[in-house]
N, C-alpha and C positions, 0 to 999 in steps of 0.2 A: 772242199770240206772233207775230205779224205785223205789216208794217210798213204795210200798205196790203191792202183789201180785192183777194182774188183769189177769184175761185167755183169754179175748179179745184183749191183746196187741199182735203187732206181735213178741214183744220178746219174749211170753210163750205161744204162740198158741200150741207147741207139750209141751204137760203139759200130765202126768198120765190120766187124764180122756179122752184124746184123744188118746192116744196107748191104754186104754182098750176098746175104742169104733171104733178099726178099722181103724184111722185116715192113720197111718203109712203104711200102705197095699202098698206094691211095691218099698220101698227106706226105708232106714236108719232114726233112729228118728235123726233132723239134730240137735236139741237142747233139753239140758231138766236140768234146775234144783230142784233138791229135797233134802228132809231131808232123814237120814237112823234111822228108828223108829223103829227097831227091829234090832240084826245081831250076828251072832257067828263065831267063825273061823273055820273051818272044820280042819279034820289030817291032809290035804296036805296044805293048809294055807294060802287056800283062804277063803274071806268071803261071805257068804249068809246072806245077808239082803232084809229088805222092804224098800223101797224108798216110801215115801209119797211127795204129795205136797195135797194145801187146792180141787182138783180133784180128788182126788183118791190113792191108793195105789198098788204097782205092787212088785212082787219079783225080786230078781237082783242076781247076783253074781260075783263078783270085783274078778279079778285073782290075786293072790298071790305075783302078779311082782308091781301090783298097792298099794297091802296094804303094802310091803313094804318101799315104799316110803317115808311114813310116818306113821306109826299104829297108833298114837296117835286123828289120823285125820278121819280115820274108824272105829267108834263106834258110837252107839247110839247118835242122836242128832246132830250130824255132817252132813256140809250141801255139797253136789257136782254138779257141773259146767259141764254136760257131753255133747260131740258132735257125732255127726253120729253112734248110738248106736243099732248097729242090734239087734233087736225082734225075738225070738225066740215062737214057738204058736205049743202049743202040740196038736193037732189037734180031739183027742178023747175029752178032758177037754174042748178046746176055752179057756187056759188058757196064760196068755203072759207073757213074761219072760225076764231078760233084762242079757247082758253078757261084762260085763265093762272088758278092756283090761288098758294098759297104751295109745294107739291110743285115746281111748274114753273119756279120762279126760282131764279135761283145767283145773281146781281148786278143791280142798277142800277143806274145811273147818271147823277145831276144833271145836268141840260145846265148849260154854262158859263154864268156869271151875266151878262155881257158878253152873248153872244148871248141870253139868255130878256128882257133891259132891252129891247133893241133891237127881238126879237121884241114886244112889250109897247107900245112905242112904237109899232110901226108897225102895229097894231093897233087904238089909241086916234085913230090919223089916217083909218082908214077909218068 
């Protein structure tokens, strides 16, 4: 319902730069959308990505029940719609961690074919 990211709305008040600054301490992030700007599938076949939004970047990892849902939908560039997303904080690091189930997704969404070609290209030149 927006036309451009703002971090002062209350729709995206729990945005990446606010789980990594502690915001979430005591409850579940109740909302968050982000892009996955990095991801690979592990053996067992779940995915480890980064979730970015224009706040910050945090690691994640989507369970295997959620990528298959759709794979086509969890890869680079692909945007998700998650709710109530327990944080997990390795306590030696201070580093935070996000753990997507099928409970924690409302939506994802395909990154545009146009940019995933391009992306893809410029990958196969490195």
């Amino acid at each position: 319902d927006l036309e451009r990211f703002d971090a002062a709305s209350p729709l995206l008040r729990t945005n990446v730069g606010w789980i990594l600054n502690g915001g979430w301490r005591g409850q579940r992030v109740h909302r968050l959308a982000a892009v996955i700007v990095d991801a690979f599938r592990t053996p067992f076949g779940d995915l480890k990505a980064v979730l970015a939004d224009p706040t910050g970047a945090i690691r994640c990892t989507v369970s295997r029940d959620v990528v298959d849902l759709d794979p086509r939908a969890f890869r680079k560039g692909a945007a998700l719609l998650l709710k109530d997303i327990p944080v997990l904080t390795v306590a030696e690091y201070t580093e935070h961690y996000l753990c997507v189930t099928p409970n924690e997704l409302i939506q994802a969404f395909e990154p545009d074919e146009a940019d995933a070609a391009a992306e893809e290209a410029g990958e196969e030149k490195r």
